[in-house]
mmCIF file of the N, C-alpha and C atoms, coordinates in Angstrom:
data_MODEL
# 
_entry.id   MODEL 
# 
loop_
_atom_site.group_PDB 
_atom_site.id 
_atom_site.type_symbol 
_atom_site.label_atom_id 
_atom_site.label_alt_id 
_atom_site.label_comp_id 
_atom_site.label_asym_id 
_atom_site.label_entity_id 
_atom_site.label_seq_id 
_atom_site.pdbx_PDB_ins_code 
_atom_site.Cartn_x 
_atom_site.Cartn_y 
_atom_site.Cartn_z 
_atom_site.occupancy 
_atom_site.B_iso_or_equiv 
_atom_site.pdbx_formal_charge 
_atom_site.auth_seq_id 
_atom_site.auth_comp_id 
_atom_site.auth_asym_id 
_atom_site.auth_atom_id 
_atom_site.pdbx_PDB_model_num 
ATOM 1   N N  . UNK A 1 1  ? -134.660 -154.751 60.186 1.00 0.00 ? 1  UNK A N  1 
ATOM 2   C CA . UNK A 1 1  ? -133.606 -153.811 60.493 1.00 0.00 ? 1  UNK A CA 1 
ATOM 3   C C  . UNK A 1 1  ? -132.386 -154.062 59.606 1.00 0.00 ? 1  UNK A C  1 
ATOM 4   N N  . UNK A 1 2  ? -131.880 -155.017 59.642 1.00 0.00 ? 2  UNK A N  1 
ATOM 5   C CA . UNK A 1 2  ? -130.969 -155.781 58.486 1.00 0.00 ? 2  UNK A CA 1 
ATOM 6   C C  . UNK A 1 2  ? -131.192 -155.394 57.242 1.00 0.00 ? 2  UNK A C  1 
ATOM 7   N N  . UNK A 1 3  ? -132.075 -155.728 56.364 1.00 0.00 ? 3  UNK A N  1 
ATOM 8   C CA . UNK A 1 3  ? -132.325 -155.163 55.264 1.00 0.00 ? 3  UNK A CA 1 
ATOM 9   C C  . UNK A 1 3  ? -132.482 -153.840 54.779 1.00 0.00 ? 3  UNK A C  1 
ATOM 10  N N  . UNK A 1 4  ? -133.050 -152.791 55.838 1.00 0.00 ? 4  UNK A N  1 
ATOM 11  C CA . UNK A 1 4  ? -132.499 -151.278 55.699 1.00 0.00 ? 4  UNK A CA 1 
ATOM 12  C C  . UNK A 1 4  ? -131.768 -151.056 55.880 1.00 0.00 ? 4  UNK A C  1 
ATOM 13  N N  . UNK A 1 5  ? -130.444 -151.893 56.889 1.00 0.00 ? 5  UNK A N  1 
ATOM 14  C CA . UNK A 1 5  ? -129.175 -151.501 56.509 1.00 0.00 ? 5  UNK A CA 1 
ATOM 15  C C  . UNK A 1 5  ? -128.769 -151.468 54.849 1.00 0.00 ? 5  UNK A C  1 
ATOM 16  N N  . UNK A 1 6  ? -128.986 -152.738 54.326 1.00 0.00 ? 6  UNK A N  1 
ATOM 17  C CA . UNK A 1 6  ? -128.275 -153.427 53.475 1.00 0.00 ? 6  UNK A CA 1 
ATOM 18  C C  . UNK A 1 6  ? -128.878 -152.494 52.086 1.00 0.00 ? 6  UNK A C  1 
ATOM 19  N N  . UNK A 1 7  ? -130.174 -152.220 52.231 1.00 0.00 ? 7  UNK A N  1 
ATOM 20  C CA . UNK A 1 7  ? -130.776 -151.254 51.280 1.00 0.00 ? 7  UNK A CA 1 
ATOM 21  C C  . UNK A 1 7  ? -130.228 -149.990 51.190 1.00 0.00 ? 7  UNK A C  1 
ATOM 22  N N  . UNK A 1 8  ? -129.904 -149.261 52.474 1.00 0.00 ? 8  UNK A N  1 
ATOM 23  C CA . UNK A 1 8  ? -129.347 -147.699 52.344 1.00 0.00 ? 8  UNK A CA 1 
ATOM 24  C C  . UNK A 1 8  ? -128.202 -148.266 51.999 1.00 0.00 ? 8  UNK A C  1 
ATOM 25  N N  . UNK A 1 9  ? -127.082 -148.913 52.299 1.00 0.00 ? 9  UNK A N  1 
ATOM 26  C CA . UNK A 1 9  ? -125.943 -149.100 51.766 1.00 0.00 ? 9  UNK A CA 1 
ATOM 27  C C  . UNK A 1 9  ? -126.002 -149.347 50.384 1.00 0.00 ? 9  UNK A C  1 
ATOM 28  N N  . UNK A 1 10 ? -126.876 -149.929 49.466 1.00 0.00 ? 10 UNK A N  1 
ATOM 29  C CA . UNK A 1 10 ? -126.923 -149.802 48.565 1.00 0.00 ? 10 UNK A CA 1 
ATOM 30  C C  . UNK A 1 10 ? -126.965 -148.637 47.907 1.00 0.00 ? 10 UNK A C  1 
ATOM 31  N N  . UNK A 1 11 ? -128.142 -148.258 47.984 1.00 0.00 ? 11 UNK A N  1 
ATOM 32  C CA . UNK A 1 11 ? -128.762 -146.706 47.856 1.00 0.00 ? 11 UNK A CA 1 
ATOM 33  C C  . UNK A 1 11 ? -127.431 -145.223 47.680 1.00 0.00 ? 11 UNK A C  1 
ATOM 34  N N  . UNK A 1 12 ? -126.384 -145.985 48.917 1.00 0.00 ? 12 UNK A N  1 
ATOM 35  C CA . UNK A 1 12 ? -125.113 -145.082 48.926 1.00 0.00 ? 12 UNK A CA 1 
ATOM 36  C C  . UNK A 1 12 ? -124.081 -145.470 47.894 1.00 0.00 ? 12 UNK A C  1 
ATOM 37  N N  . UNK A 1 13 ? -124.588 -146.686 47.378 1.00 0.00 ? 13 UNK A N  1 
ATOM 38  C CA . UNK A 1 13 ? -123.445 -147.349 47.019 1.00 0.00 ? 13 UNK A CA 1 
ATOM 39  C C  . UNK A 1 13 ? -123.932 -146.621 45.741 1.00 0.00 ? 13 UNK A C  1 
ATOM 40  N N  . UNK A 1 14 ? -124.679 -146.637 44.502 1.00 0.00 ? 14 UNK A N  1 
ATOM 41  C CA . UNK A 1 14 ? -125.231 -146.233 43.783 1.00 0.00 ? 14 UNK A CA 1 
ATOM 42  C C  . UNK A 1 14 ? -125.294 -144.421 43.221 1.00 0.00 ? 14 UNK A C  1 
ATOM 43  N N  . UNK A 1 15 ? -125.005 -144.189 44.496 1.00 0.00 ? 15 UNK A N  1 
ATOM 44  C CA . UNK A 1 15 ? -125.263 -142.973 44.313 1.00 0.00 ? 15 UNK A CA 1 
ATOM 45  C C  . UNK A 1 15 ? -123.883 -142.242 44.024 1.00 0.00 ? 15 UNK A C  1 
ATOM 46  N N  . UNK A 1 16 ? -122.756 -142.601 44.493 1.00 0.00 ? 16 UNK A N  1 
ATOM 47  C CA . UNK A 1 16 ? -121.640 -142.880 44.535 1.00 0.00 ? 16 UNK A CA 1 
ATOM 48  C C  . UNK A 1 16 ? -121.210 -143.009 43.420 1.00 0.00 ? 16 UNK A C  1 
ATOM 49  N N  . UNK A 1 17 ? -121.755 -144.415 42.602 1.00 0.00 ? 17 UNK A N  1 
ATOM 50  C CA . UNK A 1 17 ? -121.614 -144.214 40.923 1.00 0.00 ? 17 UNK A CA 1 
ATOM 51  C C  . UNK A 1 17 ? -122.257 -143.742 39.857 1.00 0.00 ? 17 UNK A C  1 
ATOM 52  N N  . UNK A 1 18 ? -122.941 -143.224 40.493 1.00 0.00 ? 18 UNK A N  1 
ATOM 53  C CA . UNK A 1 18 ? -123.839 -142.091 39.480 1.00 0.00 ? 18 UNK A CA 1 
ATOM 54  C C  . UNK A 1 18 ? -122.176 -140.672 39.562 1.00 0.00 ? 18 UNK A C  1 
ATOM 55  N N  . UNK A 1 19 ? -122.445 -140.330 40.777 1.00 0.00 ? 19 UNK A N  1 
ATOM 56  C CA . UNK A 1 19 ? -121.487 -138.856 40.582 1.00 0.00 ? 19 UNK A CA 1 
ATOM 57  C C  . UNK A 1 19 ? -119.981 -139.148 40.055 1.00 0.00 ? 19 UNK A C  1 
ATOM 58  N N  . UNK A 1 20 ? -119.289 -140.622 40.102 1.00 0.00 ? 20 UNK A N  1 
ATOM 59  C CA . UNK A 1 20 ? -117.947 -140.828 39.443 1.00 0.00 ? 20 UNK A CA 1 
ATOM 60  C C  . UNK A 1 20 ? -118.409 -140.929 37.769 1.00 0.00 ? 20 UNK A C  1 
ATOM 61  N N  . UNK A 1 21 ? -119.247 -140.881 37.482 1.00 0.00 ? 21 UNK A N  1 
ATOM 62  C CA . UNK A 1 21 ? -119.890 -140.839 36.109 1.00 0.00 ? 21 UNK A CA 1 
ATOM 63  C C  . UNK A 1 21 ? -120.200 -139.307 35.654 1.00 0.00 ? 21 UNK A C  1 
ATOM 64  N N  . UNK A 1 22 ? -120.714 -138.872 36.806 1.00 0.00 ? 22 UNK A N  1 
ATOM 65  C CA . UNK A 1 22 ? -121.182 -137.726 36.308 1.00 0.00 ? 22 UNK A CA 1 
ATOM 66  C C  . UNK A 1 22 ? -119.691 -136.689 36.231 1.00 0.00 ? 22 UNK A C  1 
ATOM 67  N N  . UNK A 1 23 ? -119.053 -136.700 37.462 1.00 0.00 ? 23 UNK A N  1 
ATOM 68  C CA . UNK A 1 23 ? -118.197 -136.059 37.088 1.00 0.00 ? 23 UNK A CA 1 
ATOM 69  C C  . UNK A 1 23 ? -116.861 -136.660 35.771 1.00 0.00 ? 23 UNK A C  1 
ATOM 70  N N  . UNK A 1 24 ? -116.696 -137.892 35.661 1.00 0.00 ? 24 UNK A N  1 
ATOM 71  C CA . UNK A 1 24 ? -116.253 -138.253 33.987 1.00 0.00 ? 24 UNK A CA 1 
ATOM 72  C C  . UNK A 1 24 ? -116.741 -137.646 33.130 1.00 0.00 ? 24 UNK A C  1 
ATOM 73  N N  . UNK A 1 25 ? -117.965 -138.037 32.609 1.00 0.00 ? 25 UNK A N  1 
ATOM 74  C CA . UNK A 1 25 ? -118.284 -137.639 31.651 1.00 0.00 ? 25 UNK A CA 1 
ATOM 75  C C  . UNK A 1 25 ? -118.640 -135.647 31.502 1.00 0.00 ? 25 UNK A C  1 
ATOM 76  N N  . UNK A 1 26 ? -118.941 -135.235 32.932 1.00 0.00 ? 26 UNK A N  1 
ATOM 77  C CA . UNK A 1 26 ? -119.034 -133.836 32.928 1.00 0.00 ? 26 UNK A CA 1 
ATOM 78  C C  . UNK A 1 26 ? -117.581 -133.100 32.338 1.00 0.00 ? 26 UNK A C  1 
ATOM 79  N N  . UNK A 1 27 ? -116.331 -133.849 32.943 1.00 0.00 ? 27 UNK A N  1 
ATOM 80  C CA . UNK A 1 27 ? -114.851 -133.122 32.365 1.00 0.00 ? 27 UNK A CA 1 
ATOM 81  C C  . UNK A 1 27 ? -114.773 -133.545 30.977 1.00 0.00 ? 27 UNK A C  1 
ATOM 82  N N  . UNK A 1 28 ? -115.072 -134.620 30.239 1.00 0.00 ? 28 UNK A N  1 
ATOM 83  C CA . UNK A 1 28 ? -114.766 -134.996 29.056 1.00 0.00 ? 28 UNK A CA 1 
ATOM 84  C C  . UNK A 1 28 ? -115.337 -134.133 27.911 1.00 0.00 ? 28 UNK A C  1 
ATOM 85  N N  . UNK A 1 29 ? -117.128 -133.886 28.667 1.00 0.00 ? 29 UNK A N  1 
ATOM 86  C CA . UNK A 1 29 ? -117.923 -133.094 27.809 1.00 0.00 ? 29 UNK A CA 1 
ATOM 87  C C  . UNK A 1 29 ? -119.058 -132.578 28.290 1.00 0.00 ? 29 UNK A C  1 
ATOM 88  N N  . UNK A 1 30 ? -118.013 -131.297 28.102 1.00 0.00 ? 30 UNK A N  1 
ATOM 89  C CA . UNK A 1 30 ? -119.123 -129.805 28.529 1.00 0.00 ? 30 UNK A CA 1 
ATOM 90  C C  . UNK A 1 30 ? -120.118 -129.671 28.085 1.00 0.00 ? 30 UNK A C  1 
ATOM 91  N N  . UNK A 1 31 ? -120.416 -129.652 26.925 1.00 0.00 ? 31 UNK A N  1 
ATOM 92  C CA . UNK A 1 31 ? -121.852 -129.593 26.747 1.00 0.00 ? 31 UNK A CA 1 
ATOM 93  C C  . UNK A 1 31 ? -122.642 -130.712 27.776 1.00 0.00 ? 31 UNK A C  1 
ATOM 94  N N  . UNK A 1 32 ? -122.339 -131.691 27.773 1.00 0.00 ? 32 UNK A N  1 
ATOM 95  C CA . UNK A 1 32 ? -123.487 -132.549 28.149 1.00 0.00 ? 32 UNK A CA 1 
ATOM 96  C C  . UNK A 1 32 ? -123.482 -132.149 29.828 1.00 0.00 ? 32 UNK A C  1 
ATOM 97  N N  . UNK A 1 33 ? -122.455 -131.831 30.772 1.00 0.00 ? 33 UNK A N  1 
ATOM 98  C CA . UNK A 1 33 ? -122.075 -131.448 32.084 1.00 0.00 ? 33 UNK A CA 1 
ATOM 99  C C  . UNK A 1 33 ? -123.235 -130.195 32.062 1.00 0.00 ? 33 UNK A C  1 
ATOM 100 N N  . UNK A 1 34 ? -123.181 -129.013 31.059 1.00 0.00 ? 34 UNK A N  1 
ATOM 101 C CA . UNK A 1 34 ? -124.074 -127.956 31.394 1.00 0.00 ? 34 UNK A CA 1 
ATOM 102 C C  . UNK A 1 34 ? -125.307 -128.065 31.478 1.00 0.00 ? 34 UNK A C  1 
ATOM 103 N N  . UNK A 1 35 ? -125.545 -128.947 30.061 1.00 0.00 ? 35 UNK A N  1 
ATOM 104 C CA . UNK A 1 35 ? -126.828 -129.334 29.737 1.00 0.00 ? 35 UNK A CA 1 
ATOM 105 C C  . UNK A 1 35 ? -127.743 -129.943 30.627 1.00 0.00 ? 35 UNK A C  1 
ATOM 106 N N  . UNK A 1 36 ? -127.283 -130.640 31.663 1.00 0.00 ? 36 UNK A N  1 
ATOM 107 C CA . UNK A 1 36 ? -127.423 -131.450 32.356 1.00 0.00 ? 36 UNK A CA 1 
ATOM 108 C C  . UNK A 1 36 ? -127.818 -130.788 33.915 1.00 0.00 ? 36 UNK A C  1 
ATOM 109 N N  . UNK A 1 37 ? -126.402 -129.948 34.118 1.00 0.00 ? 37 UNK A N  1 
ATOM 110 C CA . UNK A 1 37 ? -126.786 -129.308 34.996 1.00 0.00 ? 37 UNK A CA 1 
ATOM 111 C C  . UNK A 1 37 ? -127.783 -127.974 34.817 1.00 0.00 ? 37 UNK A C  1 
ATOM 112 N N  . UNK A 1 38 ? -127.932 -127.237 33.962 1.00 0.00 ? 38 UNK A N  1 
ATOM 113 C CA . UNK A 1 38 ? -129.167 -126.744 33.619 1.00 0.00 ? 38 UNK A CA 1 
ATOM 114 C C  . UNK A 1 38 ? -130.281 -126.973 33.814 1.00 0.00 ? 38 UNK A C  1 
ATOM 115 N N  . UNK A 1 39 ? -130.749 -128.645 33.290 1.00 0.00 ? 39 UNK A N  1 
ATOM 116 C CA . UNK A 1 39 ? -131.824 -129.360 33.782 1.00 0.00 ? 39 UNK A CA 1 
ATOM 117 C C  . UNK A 1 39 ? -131.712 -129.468 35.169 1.00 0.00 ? 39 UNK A C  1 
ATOM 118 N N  . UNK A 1 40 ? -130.972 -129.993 35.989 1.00 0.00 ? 40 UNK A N  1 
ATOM 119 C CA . UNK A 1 40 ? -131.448 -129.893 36.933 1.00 0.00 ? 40 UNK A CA 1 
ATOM 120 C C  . UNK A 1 40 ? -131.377 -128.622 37.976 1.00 0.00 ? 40 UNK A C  1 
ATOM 121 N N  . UNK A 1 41 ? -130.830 -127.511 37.465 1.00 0.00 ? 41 UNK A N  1 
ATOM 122 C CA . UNK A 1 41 ? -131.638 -126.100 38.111 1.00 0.00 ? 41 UNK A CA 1 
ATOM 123 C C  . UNK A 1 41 ? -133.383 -125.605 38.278 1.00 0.00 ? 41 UNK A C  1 
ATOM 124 N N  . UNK A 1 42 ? -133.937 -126.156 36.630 1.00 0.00 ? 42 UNK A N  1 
ATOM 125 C CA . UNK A 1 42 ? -134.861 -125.879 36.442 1.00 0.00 ? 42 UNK A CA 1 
ATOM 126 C C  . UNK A 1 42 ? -135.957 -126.753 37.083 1.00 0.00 ? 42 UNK A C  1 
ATOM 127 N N  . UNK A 1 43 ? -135.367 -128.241 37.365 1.00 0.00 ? 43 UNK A N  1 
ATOM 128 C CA . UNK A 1 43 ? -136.375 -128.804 37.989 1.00 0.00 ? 43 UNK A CA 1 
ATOM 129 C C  . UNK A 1 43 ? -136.344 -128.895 39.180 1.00 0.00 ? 43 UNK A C  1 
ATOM 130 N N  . UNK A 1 44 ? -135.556 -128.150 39.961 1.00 0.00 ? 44 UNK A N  1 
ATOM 131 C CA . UNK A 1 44 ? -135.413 -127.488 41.619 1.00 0.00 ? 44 UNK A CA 1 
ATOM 132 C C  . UNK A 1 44 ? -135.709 -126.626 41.962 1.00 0.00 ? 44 UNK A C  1 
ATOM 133 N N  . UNK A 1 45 ? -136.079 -125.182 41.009 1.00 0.00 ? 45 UNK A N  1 
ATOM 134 C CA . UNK A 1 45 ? -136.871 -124.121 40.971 1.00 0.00 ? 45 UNK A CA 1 
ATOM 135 C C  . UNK A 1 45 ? -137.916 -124.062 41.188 1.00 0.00 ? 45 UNK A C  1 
ATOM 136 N N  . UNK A 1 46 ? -138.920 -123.599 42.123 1.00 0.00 ? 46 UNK A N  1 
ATOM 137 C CA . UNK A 1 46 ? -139.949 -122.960 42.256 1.00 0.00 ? 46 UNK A CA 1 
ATOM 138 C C  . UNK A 1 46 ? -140.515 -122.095 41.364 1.00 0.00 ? 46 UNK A C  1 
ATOM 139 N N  . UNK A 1 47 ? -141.158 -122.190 40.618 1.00 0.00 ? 47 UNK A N  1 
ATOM 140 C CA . UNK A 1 47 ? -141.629 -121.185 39.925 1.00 0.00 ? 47 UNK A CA 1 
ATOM 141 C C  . UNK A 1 47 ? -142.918 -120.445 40.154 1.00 0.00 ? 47 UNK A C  1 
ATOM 142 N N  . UNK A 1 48 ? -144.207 -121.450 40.596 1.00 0.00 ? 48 UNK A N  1 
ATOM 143 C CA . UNK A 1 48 ? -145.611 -120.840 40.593 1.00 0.00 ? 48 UNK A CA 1 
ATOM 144 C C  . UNK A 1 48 ? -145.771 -121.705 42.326 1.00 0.00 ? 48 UNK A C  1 
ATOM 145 N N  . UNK A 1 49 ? -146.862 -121.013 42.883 1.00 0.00 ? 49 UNK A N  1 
ATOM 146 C CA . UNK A 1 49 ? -146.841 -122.048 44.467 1.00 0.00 ? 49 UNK A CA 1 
ATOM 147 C C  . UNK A 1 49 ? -148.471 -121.233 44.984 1.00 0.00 ? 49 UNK A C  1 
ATOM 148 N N  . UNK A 1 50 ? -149.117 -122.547 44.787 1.00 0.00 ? 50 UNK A N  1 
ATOM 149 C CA . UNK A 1 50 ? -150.556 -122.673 44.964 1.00 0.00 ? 50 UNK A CA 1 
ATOM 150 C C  . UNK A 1 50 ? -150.907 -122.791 46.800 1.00 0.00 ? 50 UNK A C  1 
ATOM 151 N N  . UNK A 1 51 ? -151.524 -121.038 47.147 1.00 0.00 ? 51 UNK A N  1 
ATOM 152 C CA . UNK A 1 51 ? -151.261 -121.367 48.916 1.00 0.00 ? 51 UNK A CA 1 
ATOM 153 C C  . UNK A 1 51 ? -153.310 -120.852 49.271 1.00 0.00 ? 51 UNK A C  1 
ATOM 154 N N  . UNK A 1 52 ? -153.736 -121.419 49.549 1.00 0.00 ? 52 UNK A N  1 
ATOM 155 C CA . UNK A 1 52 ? -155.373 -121.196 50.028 1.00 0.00 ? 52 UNK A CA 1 
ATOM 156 C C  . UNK A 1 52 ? -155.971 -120.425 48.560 1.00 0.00 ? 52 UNK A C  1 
ATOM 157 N N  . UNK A 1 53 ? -155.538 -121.672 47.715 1.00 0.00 ? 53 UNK A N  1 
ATOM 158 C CA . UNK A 1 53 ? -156.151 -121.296 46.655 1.00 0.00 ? 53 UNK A CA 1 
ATOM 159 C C  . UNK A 1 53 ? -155.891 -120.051 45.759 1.00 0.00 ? 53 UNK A C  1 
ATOM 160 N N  . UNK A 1 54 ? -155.021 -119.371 45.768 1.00 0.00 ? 54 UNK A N  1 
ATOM 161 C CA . UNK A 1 54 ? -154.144 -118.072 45.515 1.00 0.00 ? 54 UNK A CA 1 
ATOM 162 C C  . UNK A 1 54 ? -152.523 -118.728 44.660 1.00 0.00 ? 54 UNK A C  1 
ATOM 163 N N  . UNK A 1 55 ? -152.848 -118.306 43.117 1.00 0.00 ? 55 UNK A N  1 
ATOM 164 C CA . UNK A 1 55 ? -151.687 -118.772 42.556 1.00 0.00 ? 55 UNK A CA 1 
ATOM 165 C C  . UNK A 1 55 ? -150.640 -117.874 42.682 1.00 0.00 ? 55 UNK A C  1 
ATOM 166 N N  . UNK A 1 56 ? -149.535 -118.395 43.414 1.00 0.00 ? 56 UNK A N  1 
ATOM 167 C CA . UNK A 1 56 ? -148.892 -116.630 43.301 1.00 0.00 ? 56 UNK A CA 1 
ATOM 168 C C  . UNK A 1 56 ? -147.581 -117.251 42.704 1.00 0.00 ? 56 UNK A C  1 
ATOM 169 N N  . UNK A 1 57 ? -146.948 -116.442 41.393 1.00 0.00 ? 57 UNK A N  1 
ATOM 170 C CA . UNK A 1 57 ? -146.307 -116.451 40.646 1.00 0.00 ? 57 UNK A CA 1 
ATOM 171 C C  . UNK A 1 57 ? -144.832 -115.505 40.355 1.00 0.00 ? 57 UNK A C  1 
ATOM 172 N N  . UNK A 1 58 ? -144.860 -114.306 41.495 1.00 0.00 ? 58 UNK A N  1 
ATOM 173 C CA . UNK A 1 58 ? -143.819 -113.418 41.920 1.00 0.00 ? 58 UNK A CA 1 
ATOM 174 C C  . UNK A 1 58 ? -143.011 -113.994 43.013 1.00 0.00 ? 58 UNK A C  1 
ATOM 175 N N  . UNK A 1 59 ? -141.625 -114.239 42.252 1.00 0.00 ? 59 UNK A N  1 
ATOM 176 C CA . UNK A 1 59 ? -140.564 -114.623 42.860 1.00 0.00 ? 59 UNK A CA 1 
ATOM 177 C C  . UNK A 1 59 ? -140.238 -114.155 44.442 1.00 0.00 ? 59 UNK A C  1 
ATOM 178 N N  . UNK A 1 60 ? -140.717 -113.094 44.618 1.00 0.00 ? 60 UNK A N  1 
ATOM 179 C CA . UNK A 1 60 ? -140.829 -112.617 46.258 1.00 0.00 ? 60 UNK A CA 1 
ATOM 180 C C  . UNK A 1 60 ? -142.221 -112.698 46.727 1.00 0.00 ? 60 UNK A C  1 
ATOM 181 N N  . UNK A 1 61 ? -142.951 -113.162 46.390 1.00 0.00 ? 61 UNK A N  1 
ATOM 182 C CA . UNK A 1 61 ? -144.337 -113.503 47.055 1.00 0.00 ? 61 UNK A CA 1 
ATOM 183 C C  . UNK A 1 61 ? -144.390 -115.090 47.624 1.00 0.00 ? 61 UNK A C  1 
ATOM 184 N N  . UNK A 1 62 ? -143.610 -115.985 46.235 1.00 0.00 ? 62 UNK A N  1 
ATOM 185 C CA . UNK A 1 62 ? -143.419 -117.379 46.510 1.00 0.00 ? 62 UNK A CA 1 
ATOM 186 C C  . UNK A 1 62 ? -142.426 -117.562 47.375 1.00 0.00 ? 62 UNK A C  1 
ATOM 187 N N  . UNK A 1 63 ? -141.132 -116.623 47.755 1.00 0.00 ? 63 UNK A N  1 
ATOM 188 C CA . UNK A 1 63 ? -140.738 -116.959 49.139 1.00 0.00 ? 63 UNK A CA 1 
ATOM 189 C C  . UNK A 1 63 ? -141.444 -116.641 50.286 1.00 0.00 ? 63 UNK A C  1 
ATOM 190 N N  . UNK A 1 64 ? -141.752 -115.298 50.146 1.00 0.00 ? 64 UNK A N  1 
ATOM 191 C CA . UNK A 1 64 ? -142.676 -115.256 51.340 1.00 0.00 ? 64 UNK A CA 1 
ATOM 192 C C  . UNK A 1 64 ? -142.955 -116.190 51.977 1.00 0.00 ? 64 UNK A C  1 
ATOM 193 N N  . UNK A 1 65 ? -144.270 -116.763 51.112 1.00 0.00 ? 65 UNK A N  1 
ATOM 194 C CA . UNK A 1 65 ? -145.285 -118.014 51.299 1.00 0.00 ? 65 UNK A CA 1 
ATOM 195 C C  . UNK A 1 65 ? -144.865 -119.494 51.739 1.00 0.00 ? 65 UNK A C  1 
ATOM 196 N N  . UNK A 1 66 ? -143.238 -119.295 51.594 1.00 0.00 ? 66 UNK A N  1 
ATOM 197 C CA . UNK A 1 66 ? -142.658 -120.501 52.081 1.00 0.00 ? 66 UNK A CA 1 
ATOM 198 C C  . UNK A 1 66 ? -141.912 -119.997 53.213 1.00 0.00 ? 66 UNK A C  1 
ATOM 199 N N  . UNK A 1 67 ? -141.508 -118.891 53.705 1.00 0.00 ? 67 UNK A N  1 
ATOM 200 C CA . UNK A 1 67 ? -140.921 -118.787 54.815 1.00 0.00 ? 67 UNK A CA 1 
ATOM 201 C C  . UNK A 1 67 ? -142.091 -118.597 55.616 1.00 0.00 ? 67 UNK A C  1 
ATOM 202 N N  . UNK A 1 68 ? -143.224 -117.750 55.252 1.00 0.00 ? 68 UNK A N  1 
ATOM 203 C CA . UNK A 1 68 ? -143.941 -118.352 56.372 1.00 0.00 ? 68 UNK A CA 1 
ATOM 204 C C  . UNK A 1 68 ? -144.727 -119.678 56.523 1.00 0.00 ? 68 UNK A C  1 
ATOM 205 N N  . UNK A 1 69 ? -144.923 -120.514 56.128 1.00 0.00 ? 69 UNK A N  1 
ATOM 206 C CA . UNK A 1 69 ? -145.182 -121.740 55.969 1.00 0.00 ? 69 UNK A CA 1 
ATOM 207 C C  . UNK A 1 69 ? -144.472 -122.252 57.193 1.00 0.00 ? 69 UNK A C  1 
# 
């Protein structure tokens, strides 16, 4: 129990200095802030979603398939 304290506090602690970094270096330089955040739009996107074997690839079919899910 102790040690998952001491681990998520880490975990927070870390994470914490990732975003005082990210937002530094995001105000200093835009390109790299967009660039960056760009990437990670694209790798949070849904794009294709494999449901009973049926690839479905239309942006309103793949919600569908997750709201009814």
């Amino acid at each position: 129990m102790e040690f998952e304290d001491i681990a998520r506090k880490e975990e927070i602690a870390w994470r914490q200095r990732s975003r005082t970094t990210w937002l530094r270096e995001g105000d200093r330089n835009t390109s790299f802030f967009h660039k960056t955040a760009n990437i990670h739009r694209r790798f949070n996107t849904i794009d294709k979603l494999n449901v009973d074997g049926v690839l479905m690839e239309d942006p309103g079919e793949v919600k569908k398939a997750i709201v009814s899910y």
